[in-house]
C-alpha positions, 0 to 999 in steps of 0.5 A: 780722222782724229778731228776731235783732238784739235777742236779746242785748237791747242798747240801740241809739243813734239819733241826732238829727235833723240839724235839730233845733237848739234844743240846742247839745249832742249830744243822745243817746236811750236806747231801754230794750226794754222786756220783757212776756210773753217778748216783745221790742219792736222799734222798728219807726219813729221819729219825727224829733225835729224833727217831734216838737218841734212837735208837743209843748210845750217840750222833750219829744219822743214816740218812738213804738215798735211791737211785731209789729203790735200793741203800741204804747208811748209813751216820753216822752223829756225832753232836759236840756243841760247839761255833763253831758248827763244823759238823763231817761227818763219814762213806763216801766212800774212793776211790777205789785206797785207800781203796781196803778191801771195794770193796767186803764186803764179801771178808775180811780176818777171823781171824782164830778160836783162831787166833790173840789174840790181838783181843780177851782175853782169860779169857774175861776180861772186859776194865778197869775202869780208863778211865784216862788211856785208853783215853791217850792211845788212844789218843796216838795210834792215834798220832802214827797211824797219823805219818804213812799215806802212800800215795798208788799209784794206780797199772795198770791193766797191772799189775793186770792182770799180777798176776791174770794168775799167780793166774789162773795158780797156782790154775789150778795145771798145774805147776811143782815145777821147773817151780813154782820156775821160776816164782815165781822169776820173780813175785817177780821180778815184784814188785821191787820199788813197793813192798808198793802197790802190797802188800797192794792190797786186791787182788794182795796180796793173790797171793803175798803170794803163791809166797812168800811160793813158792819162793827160798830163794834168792829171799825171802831174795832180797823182804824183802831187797829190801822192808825193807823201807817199811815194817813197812808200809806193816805190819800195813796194813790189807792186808800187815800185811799177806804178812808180816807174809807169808814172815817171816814164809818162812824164818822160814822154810829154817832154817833147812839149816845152810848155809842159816842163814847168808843170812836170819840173813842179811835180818832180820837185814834191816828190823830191821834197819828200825823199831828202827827208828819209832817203836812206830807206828808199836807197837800200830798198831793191826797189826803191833802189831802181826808181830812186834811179830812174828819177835820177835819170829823168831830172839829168835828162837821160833816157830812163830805158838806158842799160846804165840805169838797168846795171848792165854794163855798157857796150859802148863803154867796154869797146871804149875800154878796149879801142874798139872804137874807131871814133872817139867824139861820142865819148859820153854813152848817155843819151839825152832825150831831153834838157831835163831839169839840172836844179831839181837833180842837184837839189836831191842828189845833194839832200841825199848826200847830204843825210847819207855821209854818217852812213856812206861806209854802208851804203858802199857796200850795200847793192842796192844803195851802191847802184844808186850812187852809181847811176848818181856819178855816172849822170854826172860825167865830164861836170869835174867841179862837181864830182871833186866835190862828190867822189870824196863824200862817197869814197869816205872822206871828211873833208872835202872843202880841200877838194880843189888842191891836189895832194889833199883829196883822199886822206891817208887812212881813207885809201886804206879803207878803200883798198880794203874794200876793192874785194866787195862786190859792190864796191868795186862795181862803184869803183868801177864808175869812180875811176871812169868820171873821176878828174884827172887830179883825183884819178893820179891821187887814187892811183898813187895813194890806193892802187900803187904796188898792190897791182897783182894782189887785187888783179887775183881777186875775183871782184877787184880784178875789174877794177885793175882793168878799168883802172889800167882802161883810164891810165892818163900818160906814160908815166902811169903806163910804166908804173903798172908794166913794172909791176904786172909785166913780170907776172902775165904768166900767172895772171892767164894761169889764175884765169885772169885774163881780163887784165892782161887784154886791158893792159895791152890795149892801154899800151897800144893807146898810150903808145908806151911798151908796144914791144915789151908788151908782145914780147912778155906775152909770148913769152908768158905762153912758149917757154924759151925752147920751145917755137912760137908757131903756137901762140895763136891757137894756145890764145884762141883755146887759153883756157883749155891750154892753161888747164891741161896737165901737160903744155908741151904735147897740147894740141888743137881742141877741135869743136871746143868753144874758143876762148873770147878774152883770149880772142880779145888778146889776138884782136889788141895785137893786130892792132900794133904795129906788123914789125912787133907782131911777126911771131902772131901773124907767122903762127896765126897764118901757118895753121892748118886749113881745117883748123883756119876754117874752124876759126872763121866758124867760131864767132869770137875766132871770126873776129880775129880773122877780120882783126887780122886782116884789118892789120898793116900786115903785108898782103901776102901774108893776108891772101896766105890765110884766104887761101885757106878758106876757099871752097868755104865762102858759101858755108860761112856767108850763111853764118852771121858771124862768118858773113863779115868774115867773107867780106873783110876777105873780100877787101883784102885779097886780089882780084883773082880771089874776089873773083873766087869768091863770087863764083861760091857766093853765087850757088848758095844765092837762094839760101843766102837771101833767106838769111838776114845778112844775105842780101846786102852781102849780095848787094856789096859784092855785086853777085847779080853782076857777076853772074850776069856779066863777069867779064864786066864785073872783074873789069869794074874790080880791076877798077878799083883796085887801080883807084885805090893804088893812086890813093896810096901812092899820092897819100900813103899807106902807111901812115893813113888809117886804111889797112896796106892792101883794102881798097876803096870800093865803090865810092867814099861812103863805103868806107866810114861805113866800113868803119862806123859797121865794124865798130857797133859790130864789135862793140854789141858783139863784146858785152858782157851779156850774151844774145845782143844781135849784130847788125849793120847800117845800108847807105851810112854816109859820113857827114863829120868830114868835110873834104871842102876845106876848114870851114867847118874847123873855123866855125868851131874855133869860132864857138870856142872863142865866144865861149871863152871871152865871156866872163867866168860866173862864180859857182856855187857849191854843189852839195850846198842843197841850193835850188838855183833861182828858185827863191822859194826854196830857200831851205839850203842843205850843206854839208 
């Protein structure tokens, strides 16, 4: 079929499509034979570029190849004008002994579900718009990334063979855990001045990885030494950057051994050595990136599985935005797993600023270098000493020998830049962290310097406005609280009308915080949804649909959306105002508890509606008006405590309403007892509300509530109500420790249930007991004051800087990197 043209193998010319005229120049396409198994591909039909133009964006054209009936290679062509009229030709085939991730299309490595954030964002923020910035980053990822090509040997087949039996036998479970351990050793063994290879190999590296989670710690410890030259190259691999985060993770399992820290601390300290020399290159790497973080973590001693590490914003740390936590004596979200090692972190976080400052206005707005300056600040949270020193370097600032006197820790023409830069999608998810773990010193500064009287602008922006929340999240006093009233409390209106939603929820949980403009902030609000002739019998379902309201062609004759997702930021405003006091909300409560029974009921289904109820409910609003609402729901108990979501809902009003309701409640929750205890929830809704007892002995079971509800009136009556932390009108049930598990299940339920990644599923704790609180007296208060006293009486040591690149106590290193 025309073979005889191509035997001598020469390139043909085709000429463009007489129509094709979006160049002035002739453009002329190379068609490369590309050559497999003897075999020639003729080019059987090409496309007319006029056609392919559009088809794909911009200026490349698709020239489609078909070898004898079977083969078919796509060659991406980009056309370049200019005098020169270079060709640029994309998209060849590499070497097999190059590129092994193309051998079996299928094969790739899946990110797992919510798997490396660098990948993705979590609130789905689009790229910034300064397109200045993102092509100097680019350009310079490309610079970094064009330092590091490795030239990769090709591995024998005896080798490959060699790690394929291993494979073969591991996956036959014909090994016992002595004999594993041997040859795991003499695999790794195997790979020694080799190591580049062997890891990067799709293939071998699979089976590198069982051997690296199977290993004894020696023989960890003597790959990562002797592999320490190399690491950086492994890391920015594909398949390397596994091996490297199955190495890491090894050692992170054989810390529960004391004696074992010498020899990791050791290990860790080559590997570091190697990635000051050249850190920018792994840094702007998307998988150097997350390694270079998980190495981070190990060092500080956090769990390397946390969702920081991942990208993924906190839950922990949303509800914490939001006063969704009842306690805030676990304000650090990290878990430490382990001492870790502080001189190892400081040695190379300090060599990577240290040759990072010329090129930090890139590495800001690059992704990956942004993570890792992220994960960097956020390990560092309450070491205030330190980060004075940090957040100026990495905000772009020259001086930071200043950095204790206030005044003088953000330059004029820096916060310029900065302001500028809040609409980079990176920047801003750094931003974010800054303003989370910066001081309070450095936190007025940027506040006055950088954000003041530009609230509004930046809270339009589609990056910017999460950093207006997170700064609104971490405002310190009133007076801050008053600066950002007066300049967003005229516009809540156009805020929820832009679709900005977000700011407003934030600033009404920092108001209710703060305690500064509670009224102001309801009244604005409602004022921001009814107009002055209208009534506002109407805020709680236009809160519940804000969207759909904001978006309708005509407000005044909008009505209910049935079946129509309700809205959760909108919910999240609802949720913030129970919280205040019932005397500034009336109009909430008056619109919320007049909805009709239908639409009460289609609430409580919803799970973000569900979750207003149970706020409401929650609230110091009279009792009357709660068992106004339950009324509502009855002959729909059983329907919703089948539903996750609606199960909470059945006992929030379980708690708040009277003995005659409880009693209603029992009785429905008892015909669907058999689908109940199929669910996961059912049987310790049961169990809560004592339906065996009911069903068994009712007369008894409503004695025993009556029970309660005597005991917890002598308590408000002896303590008070309303100036204690329980709701007016729930009640005590069945000992103390219901209650702090009451609280401690409603904040981990609200705060899995707010992220903002989807199926994170709710759960609750049995048997939760409080052991933070003593009723004995102030024994537990006297030993801690007596730790604060020892604490302070001992004499001040003199800190060394932290960027100085010092290991402490480590003579050996005696290499100091200051900046």
């Amino acid at each position: 079929m025309g073979g005889a043209c191509y035997k001598n193998k020469t390139l043909d010319i085709i000429k463009p499509c007489p129509n094709f005229k979006t160049h002035k120049n002739l453009i002329q396409i190379v068609l490369l034979l590309l050559i497999r198994d003897s075999s020639i591909i003729h080019p059987r039909r090409v496309l007319s570029l006029s056609h392919a133009s559009s088809i794909f964006p911009l200026n490349t054209q698709t020239v489609c190849f078909a070898s004898s009936g079977i083969l078919m290679v796509s060659v991406q062509i980009i056309a370049i004008t200019g005098s020169s009229r270079k060709i640029a030709l994309m998209g060849q085939r590499e070497k097999s002994s190059n590129n092994h991730s193309s051998r079996k299309r299928g094969m790739g490595r899946k990110d797992q579900k919510g798997g490396r954030g660098f990948d993705r964002d979590s609130n789905k923020r689009n790229q910034s718009n300064d397109s200045a910035n993102v092509k100097a980053a680019s350009k310079k990822q490309s610079e970094f990334e064009h330092q590091n090509q490795f030239v990769r040997k090709e591995i024998d087949p005896e080798t490959s063979k060699y790690f394929s039996e291993i494979a073969n036998l591991f996956d036959s479970n014909g090994v016992d855990l002595e004999e594993r351990s041997v040859i795991c050793g003499n695999a790794l063994e195997e790979t020694r001045g080799r190591e580049y290879e062997i890891a990067t190999d799709y293939i071998i590296s699979h089976v590198l990885q069982t051997l690296l989670e199977g290993c004894e710690l020696d023989q960890l410890c003597s790959f990562l030494r002797n592999s320490a030259s190399v690491f950086p190259a492994i890391a920015m691999d594909k398949s390397g950057s596994h091996v490297a985060e199955s190495a890491l993770k090894s050692l992170a399992t054989h810390l529960e051994n004391p004696d074992a820290y010498s020899v990791i601390e050791e290990a860790l300290l080559s590997i570091c050595k190697v990635i000051v020399e050249k850190p920018l290159e792994m840094i702007c790497n998307c998988h150097g990136s997350y390694v270079l973080r998980t190495l981070l973590s190990l060092c500080k001693g956090v769990s390397v599985e946390t969702t920081e590490l991942r990208g993924a914003k906190s839950s922990k740390a949303l509800a914490k935005r939001l006063n969704l936590k009842t306690s805030h004596s676990d304000e650090n979200n990290l878990e430490f797993s382990h001492q870790g090692f502080p001189d190892v972190f400081s040695y190379l976080l300090s060599g990577i600023l240290s040759c990072s400052r010329e090129d930090m206005k890139y590495l800001q707005v690059d992704q990956c270098s942004s993570l890792v300056l992220q994960t960097a600040l956020g390990l560092m949270v309450k070491q205030d000493d330190e980060l004075l020193e940090i957040i100026p370097l990495v905000l772009g600032c020259n001086n930071s020998a200043n950095g204790k006197e206030e005044g003088v820790l953000i330059e004029t023409d820096v916060a310029k830049e900065i302001l500028e830069s809040l609409k980079d999608n990176s920047f801003s998810h750094l931003m974010e962290v800054i303003l989370e773990v910066a001081p309070e010193s450095l936190y007025n500064e940027l506040f006055n310097k950088v954000f003041k009287n530009s609230l509004y602008d930046l809270s339009l922006d589609r990056s910017a406005n999460f950093v207006i929340q997170a700064l609104i999240s971490h405002a310190k006093n009133q007076e801050q609280m008053g600066l950002i009233w007066e300049e967003l409390a005229p516009r809540l209106k156009d805020l929820l009308e832009q679709g900005k939603s977000g700011v407003v929820t934030f600033l009404l949980a920092a108001s209710q915080r703060l305690q500064s403009h509670e009224h102001k902030c309801c009244e604005a609000l409602a004022d921001a949804l009814c107009s002055k002739n209208e009534t506002r019998i109407s805020i709680a379902p236009r809160l519940l649909f804000l969207d759909n309201y904001f978006y309708s062609q005509d407000k005044s004759t909008w009505e209910w959306a049935p079946g129509a997702k309700m809205h959760l930021m909108g919910c999240l405003i609802l949720q913030e105002i129970f919280k205040f006091s019932s005397e500034l909300i009336q109009p909430y409560i008056t619109s919320l508890t007049s909805m009709k029974p239908e639409y009460t009921v289609e609430t409580a289904k919803d799970p973000s509606g569900a979750r207003v109820i149970e706020a409401f409910l929650a609230s110091n609003a009279a009792s009357k008006q709660k068992r106004r609402l339950i009324i509502k729901l009855r002959g729909h108990f059983g329907e919703l405590s089948l539903h996750k979501s609606g199960s909470f809902t059945v006992e929030k009003c379980f708690d708040a309403c009277n003995v005659a309701l409880r009693e209603a409640i029992a009785a429905e929750l008892l015909e669907v007892k058999a689908d109940l205890l199929k669910t996961t929830q059912g049987p310790y809704l049961l169990r809560k509300l004592d339906i065996d007892g009911y069903a068994s002995r009712p007369e008894q079971w409503k004695s025993r509530q009556e029970a309660k509800q005597s005991t917890y009136n002598e308590f408000c009556s002896a303590f008070g109500s309303s100036k204690s932390n329980f709701p007016k009108n729930t009640f005590v049930s069945d000992a103390s420790e219901d209650a702090p598990q009451d609280v401690e299940v409603e904040s981990t339920r609200r705060e899995s249930d707010h992220r903002p990644t989807s199926g994170v599923k709710r759960h609750r704790e049995e048997h939760a007991k409080d052991k933070n609180v003593s009723f004995a007296g102030g024994k537990g208060t006297k030993q801690k004051k007596s730790k604060t006293s020892e604490a302070t009486d001992k004499p001040a040591t003199k800190k060394k800087p932290f960027l100085s690149g010092e290991m402490i106590g480590k003579n050996r290193y005696s290499n100091k990197l200051r900046i």
